[in-house]
PyMOL commands that place a pseudoatom at each C-alpha (Angstrom):
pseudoatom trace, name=CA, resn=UNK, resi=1, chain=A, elem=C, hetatm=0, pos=[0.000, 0.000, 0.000]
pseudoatom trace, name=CA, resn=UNK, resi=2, chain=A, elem=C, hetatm=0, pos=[1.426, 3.438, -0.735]
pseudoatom trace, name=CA, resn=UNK, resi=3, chain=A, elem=C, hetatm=0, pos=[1.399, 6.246, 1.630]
pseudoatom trace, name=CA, resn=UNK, resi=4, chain=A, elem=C, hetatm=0, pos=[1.869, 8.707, -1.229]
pseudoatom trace, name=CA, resn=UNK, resi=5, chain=A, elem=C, hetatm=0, pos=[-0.386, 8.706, -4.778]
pseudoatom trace, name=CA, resn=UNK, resi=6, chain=A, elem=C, hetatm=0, pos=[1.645, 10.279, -7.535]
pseudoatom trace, name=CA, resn=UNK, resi=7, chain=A, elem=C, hetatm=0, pos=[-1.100, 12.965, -7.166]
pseudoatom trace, name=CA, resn=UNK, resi=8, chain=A, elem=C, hetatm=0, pos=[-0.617, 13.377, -3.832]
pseudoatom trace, name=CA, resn=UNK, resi=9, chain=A, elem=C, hetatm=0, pos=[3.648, 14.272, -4.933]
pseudoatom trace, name=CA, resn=UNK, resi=10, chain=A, elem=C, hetatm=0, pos=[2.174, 16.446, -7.322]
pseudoatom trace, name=CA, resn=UNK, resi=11, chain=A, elem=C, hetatm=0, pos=[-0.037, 18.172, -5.563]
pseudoatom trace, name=CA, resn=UNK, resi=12, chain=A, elem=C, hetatm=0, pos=[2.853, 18.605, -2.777]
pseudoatom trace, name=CA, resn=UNK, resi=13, chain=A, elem=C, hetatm=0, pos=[5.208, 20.008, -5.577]
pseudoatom trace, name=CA, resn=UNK, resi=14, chain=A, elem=C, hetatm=0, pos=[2.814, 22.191, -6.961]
pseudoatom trace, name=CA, resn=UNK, resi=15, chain=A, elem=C, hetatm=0, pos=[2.355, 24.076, -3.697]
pseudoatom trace, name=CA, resn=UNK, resi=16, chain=A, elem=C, hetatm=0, pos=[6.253, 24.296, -3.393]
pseudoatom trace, name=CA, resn=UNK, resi=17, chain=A, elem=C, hetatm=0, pos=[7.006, 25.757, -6.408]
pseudoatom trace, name=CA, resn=UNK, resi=18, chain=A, elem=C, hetatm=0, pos=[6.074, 28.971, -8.837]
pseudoatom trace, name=CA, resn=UNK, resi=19, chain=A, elem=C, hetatm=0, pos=[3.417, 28.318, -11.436]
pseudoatom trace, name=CA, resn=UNK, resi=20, chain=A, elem=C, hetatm=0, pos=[2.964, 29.837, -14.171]
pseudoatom trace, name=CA, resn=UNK, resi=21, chain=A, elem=C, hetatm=0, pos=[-0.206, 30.555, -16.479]
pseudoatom trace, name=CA, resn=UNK, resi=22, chain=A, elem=C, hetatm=0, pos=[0.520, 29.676, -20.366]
pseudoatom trace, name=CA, resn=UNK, resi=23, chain=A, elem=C, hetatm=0, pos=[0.251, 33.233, -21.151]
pseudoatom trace, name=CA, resn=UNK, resi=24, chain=A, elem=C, hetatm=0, pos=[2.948, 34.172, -18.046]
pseudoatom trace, name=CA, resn=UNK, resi=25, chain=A, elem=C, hetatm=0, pos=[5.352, 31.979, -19.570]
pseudoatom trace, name=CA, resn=UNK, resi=26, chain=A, elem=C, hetatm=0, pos=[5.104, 32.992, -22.877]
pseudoatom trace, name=CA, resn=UNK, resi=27, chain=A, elem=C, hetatm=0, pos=[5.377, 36.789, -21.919]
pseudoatom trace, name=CA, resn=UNK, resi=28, chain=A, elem=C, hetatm=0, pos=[8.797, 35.589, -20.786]
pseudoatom trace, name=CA, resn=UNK, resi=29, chain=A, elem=C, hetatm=0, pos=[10.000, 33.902, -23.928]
pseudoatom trace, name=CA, resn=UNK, resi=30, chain=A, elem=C, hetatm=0, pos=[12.886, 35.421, -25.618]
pseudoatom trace, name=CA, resn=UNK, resi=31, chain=A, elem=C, hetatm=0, pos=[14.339, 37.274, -22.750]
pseudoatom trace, name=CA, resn=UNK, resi=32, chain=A, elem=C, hetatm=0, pos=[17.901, 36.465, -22.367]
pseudoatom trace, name=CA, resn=UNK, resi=33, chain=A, elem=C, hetatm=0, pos=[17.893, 35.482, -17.976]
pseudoatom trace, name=CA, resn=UNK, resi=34, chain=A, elem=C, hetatm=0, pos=[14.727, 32.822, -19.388]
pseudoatom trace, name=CA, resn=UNK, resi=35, chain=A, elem=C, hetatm=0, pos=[15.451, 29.488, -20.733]
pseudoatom trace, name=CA, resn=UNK, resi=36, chain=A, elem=C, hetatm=0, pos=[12.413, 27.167, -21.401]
pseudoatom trace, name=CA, resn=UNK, resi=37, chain=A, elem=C, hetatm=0, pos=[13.131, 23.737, -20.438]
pseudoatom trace, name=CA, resn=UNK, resi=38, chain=A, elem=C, hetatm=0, pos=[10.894, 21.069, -22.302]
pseudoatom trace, name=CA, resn=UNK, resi=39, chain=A, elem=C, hetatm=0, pos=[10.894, 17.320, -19.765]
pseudoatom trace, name=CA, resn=UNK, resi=40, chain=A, elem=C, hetatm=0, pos=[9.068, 15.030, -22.286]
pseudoatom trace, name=CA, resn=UNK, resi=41, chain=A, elem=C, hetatm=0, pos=[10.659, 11.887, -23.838]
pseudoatom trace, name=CA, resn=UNK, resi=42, chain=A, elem=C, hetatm=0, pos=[11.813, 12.025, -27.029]
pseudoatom trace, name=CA, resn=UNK, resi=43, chain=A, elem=C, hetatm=0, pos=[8.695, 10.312, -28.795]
pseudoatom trace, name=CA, resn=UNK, resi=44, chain=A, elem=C, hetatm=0, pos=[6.202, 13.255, -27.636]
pseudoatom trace, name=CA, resn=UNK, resi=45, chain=A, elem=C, hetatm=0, pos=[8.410, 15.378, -29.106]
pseudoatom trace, name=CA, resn=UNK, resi=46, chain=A, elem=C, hetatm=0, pos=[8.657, 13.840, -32.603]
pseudoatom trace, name=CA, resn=UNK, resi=47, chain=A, elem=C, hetatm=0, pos=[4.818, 13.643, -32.212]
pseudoatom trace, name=CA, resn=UNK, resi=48, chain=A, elem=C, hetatm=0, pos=[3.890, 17.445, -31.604]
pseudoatom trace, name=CA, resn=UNK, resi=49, chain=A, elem=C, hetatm=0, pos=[7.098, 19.506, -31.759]
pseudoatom trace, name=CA, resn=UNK, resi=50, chain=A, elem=C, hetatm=0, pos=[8.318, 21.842, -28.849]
pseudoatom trace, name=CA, resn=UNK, resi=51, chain=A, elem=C, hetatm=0, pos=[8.032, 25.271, -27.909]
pseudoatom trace, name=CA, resn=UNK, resi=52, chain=A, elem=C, hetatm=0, pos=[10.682, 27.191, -29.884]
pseudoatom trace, name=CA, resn=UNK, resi=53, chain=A, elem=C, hetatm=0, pos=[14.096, 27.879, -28.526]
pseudoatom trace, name=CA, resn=UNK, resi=54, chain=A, elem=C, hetatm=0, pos=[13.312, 25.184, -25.455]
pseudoatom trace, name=CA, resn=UNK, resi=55, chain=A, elem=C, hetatm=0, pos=[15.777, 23.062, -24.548]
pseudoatom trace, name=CA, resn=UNK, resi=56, chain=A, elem=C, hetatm=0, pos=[14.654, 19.787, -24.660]
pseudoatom trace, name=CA, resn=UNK, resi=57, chain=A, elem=C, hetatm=0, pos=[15.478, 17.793, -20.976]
pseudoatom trace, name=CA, resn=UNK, resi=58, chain=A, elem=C, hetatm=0, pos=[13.958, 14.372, -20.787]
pseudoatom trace, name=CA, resn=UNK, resi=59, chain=A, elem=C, hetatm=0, pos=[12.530, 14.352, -16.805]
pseudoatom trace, name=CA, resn=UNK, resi=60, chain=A, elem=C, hetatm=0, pos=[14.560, 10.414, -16.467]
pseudoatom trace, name=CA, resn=UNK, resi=61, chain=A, elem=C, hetatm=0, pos=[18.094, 12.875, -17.203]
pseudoatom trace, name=CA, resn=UNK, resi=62, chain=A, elem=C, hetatm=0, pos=[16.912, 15.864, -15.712]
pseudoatom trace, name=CA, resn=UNK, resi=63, chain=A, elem=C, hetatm=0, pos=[18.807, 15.628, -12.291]
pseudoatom trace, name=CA, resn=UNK, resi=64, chain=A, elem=C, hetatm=0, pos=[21.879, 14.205, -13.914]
pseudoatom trace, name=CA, resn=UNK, resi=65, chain=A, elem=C, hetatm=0, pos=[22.237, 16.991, -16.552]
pseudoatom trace, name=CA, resn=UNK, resi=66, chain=A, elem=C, hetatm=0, pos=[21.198, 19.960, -14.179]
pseudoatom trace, name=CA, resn=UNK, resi=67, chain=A, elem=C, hetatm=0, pos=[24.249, 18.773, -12.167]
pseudoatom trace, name=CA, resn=UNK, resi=68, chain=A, elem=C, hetatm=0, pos=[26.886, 20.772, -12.890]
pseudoatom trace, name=CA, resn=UNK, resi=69, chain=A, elem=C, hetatm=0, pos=[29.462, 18.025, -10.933]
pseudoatom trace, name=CA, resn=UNK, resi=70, chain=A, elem=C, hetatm=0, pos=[27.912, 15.582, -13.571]
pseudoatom trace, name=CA, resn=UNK, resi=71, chain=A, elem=C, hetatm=0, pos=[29.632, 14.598, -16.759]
pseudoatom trace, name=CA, resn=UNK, resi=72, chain=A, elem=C, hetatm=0, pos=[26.399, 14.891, -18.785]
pseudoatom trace, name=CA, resn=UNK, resi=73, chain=A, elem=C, hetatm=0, pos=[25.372, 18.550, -17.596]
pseudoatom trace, name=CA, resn=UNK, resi=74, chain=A, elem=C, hetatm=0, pos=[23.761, 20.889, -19.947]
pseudoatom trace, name=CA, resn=UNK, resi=75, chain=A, elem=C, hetatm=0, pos=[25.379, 24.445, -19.512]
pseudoatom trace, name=CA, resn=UNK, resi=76, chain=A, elem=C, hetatm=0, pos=[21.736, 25.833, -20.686]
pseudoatom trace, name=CA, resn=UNK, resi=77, chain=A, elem=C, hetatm=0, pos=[20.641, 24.910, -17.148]
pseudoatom trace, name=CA, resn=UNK, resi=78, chain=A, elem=C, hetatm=0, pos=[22.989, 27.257, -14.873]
pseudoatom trace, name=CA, resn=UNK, resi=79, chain=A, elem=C, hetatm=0, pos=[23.909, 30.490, -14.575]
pseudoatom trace, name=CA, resn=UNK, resi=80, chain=A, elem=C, hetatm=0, pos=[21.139, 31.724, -12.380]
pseudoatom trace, name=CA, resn=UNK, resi=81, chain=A, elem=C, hetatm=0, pos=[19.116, 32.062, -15.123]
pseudoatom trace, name=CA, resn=UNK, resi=82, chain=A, elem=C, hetatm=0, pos=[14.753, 31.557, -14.725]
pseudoatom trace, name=CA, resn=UNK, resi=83, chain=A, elem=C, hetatm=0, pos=[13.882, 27.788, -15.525]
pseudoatom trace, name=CA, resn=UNK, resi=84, chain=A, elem=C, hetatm=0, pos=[10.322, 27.258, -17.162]
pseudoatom trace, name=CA, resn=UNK, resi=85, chain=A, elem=C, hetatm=0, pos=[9.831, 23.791, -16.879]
pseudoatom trace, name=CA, resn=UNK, resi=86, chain=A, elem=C, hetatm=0, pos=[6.553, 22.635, -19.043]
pseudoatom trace, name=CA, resn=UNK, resi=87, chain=A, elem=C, hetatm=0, pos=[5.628, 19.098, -19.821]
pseudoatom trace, name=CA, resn=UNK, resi=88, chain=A, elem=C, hetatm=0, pos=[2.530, 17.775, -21.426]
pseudoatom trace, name=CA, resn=UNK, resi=89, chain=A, elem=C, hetatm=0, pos=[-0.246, 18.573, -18.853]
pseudoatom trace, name=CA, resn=UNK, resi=90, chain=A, elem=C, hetatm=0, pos=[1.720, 20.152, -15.719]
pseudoatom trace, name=CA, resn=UNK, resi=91, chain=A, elem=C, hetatm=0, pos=[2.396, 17.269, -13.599]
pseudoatom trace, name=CA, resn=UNK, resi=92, chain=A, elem=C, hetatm=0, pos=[5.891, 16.036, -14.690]
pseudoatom trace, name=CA, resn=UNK, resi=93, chain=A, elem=C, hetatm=0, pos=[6.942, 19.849, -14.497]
pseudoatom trace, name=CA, resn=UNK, resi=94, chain=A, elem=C, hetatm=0, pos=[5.954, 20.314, -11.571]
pseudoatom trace, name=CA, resn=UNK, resi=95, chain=A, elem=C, hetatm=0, pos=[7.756, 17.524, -10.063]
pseudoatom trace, name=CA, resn=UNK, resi=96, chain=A, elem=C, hetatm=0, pos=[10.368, 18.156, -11.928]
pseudoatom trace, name=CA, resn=UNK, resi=97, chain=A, elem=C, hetatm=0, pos=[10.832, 21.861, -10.709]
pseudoatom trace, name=CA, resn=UNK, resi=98, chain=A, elem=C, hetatm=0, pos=[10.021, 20.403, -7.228]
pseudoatom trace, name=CA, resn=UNK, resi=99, chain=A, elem=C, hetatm=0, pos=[13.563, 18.364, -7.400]
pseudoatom trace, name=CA, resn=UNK, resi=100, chain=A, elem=C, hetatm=0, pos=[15.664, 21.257, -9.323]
pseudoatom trace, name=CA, resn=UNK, resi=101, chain=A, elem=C, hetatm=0, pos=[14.626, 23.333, -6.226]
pseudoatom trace, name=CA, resn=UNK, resi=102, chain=A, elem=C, hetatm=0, pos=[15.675, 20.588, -3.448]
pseudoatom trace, name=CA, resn=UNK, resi=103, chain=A, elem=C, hetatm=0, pos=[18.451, 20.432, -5.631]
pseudoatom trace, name=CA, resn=UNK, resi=104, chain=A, elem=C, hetatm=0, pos=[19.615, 24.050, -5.019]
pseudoatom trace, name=CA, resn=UNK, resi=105, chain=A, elem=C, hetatm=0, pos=[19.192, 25.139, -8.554]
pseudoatom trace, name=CA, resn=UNK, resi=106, chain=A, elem=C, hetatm=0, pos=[17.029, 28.273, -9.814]
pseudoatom trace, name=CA, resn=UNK, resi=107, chain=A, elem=C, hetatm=0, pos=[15.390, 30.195, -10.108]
pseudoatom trace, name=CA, resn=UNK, resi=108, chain=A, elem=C, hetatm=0, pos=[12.830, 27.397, -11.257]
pseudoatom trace, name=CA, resn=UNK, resi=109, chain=A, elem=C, hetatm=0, pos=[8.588, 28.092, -11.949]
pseudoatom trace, name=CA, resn=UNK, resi=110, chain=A, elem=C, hetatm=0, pos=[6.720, 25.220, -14.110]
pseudoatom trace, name=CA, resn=UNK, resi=111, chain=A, elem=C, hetatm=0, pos=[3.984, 25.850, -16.562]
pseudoatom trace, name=CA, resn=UNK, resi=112, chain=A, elem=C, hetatm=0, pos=[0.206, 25.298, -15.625]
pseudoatom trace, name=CA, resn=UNK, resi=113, chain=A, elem=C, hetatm=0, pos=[-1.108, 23.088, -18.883]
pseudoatom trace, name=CA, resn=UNK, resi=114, chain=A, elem=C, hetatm=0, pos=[2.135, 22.511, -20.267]
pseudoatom trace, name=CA, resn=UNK, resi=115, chain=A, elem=C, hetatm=0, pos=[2.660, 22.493, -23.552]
pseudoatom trace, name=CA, resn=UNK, resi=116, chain=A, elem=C, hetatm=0, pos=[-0.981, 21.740, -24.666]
pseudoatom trace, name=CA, resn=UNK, resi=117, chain=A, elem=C, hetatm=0, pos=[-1.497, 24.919, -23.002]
pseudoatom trace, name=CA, resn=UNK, resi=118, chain=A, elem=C, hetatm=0, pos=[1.512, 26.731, -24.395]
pseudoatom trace, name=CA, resn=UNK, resi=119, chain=A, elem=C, hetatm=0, pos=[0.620, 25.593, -27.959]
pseudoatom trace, name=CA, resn=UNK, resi=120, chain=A, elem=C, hetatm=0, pos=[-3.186, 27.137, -27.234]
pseudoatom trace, name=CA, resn=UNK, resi=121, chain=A, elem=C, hetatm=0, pos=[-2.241, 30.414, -26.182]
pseudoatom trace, name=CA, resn=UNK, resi=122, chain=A, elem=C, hetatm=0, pos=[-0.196, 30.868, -29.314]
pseudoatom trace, name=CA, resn=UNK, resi=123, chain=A, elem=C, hetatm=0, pos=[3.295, 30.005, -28.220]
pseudoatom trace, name=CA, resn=UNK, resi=124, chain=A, elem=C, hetatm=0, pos=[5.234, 29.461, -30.920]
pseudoatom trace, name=CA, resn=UNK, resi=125, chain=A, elem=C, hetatm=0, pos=[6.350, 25.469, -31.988]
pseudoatom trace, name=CA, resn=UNK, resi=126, chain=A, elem=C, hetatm=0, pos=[9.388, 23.580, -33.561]
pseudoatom trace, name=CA, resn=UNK, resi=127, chain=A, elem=C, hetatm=0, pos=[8.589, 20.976, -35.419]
pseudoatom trace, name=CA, resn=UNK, resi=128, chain=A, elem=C, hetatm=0, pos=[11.224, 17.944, -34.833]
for i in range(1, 128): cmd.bond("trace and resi %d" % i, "trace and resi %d" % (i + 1))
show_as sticks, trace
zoom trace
Protein backbone atom coordinates (compact mmCIF):
# COMPACT_ATOMS: atom_id res chain seq x y z
CA UNK A 1 0.00 0.00 0.00
CA UNK A 2 1.43 3.44 -0.74
CA UNK A 3 1.40 6.25 1.63
CA UNK A 4 1.87 8.71 -1.23
CA UNK A 5 -0.39 8.71 -4.78
CA UNK A 6 1.65 10.28 -7.54
CA UNK A 7 -1.10 12.97 -7.17
CA UNK A 8 -0.62 13.38 -3.83
CA UNK A 9 3.65 14.27 -4.93
CA UNK A 10 2.17 16.45 -7.32
CA UNK A 11 -0.04 18.17 -5.56
CA UNK A 12 2.85 18.60 -2.78
CA UNK A 13 5.21 20.01 -5.58
CA UNK A 14 2.81 22.19 -6.96
CA UNK A 15 2.35 24.08 -3.70
CA UNK A 16 6.25 24.30 -3.39
CA UNK A 17 7.01 25.76 -6.41
CA UNK A 18 6.07 28.97 -8.84
CA UNK A 19 3.42 28.32 -11.44
CA UNK A 20 2.96 29.84 -14.17
CA UNK A 21 -0.21 30.56 -16.48
CA UNK A 22 0.52 29.68 -20.37
CA UNK A 23 0.25 33.23 -21.15
CA UNK A 24 2.95 34.17 -18.05
CA UNK A 25 5.35 31.98 -19.57
CA UNK A 26 5.10 32.99 -22.88
CA UNK A 27 5.38 36.79 -21.92
CA UNK A 28 8.80 35.59 -20.79
CA UNK A 29 10.00 33.90 -23.93
CA UNK A 30 12.89 35.42 -25.62
CA UNK A 31 14.34 37.27 -22.75
CA UNK A 32 17.90 36.47 -22.37
CA UNK A 33 17.89 35.48 -17.98
CA UNK A 34 14.73 32.82 -19.39
CA UNK A 35 15.45 29.49 -20.73
CA UNK A 36 12.41 27.17 -21.40
CA UNK A 37 13.13 23.74 -20.44
CA UNK A 38 10.89 21.07 -22.30
CA UNK A 39 10.89 17.32 -19.77
CA UNK A 40 9.07 15.03 -22.29
CA UNK A 41 10.66 11.89 -23.84
CA UNK A 42 11.81 12.03 -27.03
CA UNK A 43 8.70 10.31 -28.80
CA UNK A 44 6.20 13.25 -27.64
CA UNK A 45 8.41 15.38 -29.11
CA UNK A 46 8.66 13.84 -32.60
CA UNK A 47 4.82 13.64 -32.21
CA UNK A 48 3.89 17.45 -31.60
CA UNK A 49 7.10 19.51 -31.76
CA UNK A 50 8.32 21.84 -28.85
CA UNK A 51 8.03 25.27 -27.91
CA UNK A 52 10.68 27.19 -29.88
CA UNK A 53 14.10 27.88 -28.53
CA UNK A 54 13.31 25.18 -25.46
CA UNK A 55 15.78 23.06 -24.55
CA UNK A 56 14.65 19.79 -24.66
CA UNK A 57 15.48 17.79 -20.98
CA UNK A 58 13.96 14.37 -20.79
CA UNK A 59 12.53 14.35 -16.81
CA UNK A 60 14.56 10.41 -16.47
CA UNK A 61 18.09 12.87 -17.20
CA UNK A 62 16.91 15.86 -15.71
CA UNK A 63 18.81 15.63 -12.29
CA UNK A 64 21.88 14.20 -13.91
CA UNK A 65 22.24 16.99 -16.55
CA UNK A 66 21.20 19.96 -14.18
CA UNK A 67 24.25 18.77 -12.17
CA UNK A 68 26.89 20.77 -12.89
CA UNK A 69 29.46 18.03 -10.93
CA UNK A 70 27.91 15.58 -13.57
CA UNK A 71 29.63 14.60 -16.76
CA UNK A 72 26.40 14.89 -18.78
CA UNK A 73 25.37 18.55 -17.60
CA UNK A 74 23.76 20.89 -19.95
CA UNK A 75 25.38 24.44 -19.51
CA UNK A 76 21.74 25.83 -20.69
CA UNK A 77 20.64 24.91 -17.15
CA UNK A 78 22.99 27.26 -14.87
CA UNK A 79 23.91 30.49 -14.58
CA UNK A 80 21.14 31.72 -12.38
CA UNK A 81 19.12 32.06 -15.12
CA UNK A 82 14.75 31.56 -14.73
CA UNK A 83 13.88 27.79 -15.53
CA UNK A 84 10.32 27.26 -17.16
CA UNK A 85 9.83 23.79 -16.88
CA UNK A 86 6.55 22.64 -19.04
CA UNK A 87 5.63 19.10 -19.82
CA UNK A 88 2.53 17.78 -21.43
CA UNK A 89 -0.25 18.57 -18.85
CA UNK A 90 1.72 20.15 -15.72
CA UNK A 91 2.40 17.27 -13.60
CA UNK A 92 5.89 16.04 -14.69
CA UNK A 93 6.94 19.85 -14.50
CA UNK A 94 5.95 20.31 -11.57
CA UNK A 95 7.76 17.52 -10.06
CA UNK A 96 10.37 18.16 -11.93
CA UNK A 97 10.83 21.86 -10.71
CA UNK A 98 10.02 20.40 -7.23
CA UNK A 99 13.56 18.36 -7.40
CA UNK A 100 15.66 21.26 -9.32
CA UNK A 101 14.63 23.33 -6.23
CA UNK A 102 15.67 20.59 -3.45
CA UNK A 103 18.45 20.43 -5.63
CA UNK A 104 19.62 24.05 -5.02
CA UNK A 105 19.19 25.14 -8.55
CA UNK A 106 17.03 28.27 -9.81
CA UNK A 107 15.39 30.20 -10.11
CA UNK A 108 12.83 27.40 -11.26
CA UNK A 109 8.59 28.09 -11.95
CA UNK A 110 6.72 25.22 -14.11
CA UNK A 111 3.98 25.85 -16.56
CA UNK A 112 0.21 25.30 -15.62
CA UNK A 113 -1.11 23.09 -18.88
CA UNK A 114 2.13 22.51 -20.27
CA UNK A 115 2.66 22.49 -23.55
CA UNK A 116 -0.98 21.74 -24.67
CA UNK A 117 -1.50 24.92 -23.00
CA UNK A 118 1.51 26.73 -24.40
CA UNK A 119 0.62 25.59 -27.96
CA UNK A 120 -3.19 27.14 -27.23
CA UNK A 121 -2.24 30.41 -26.18
CA UNK A 122 -0.20 30.87 -29.31
CA UNK A 123 3.29 30.01 -28.22
CA UNK A 124 5.23 29.46 -30.92
CA UNK A 125 6.35 25.47 -31.99
CA UNK A 126 9.39 23.58 -33.56
CA UNK A 127 8.59 20.98 -35.42
CA UNK A 128 11.22 17.94 -34.83
Amino acid sequence: MTTKSAKDLVAEASRAVETLSAEEALARLGQPDTVFVDVREGEELSKTGKIAAAVHVPRGFLEFQADPSSPTHRAELGGGKKLLLYCGSGNRSALAAKTLMDMGIGPVAHVAGGFSALEKAGGPVERM
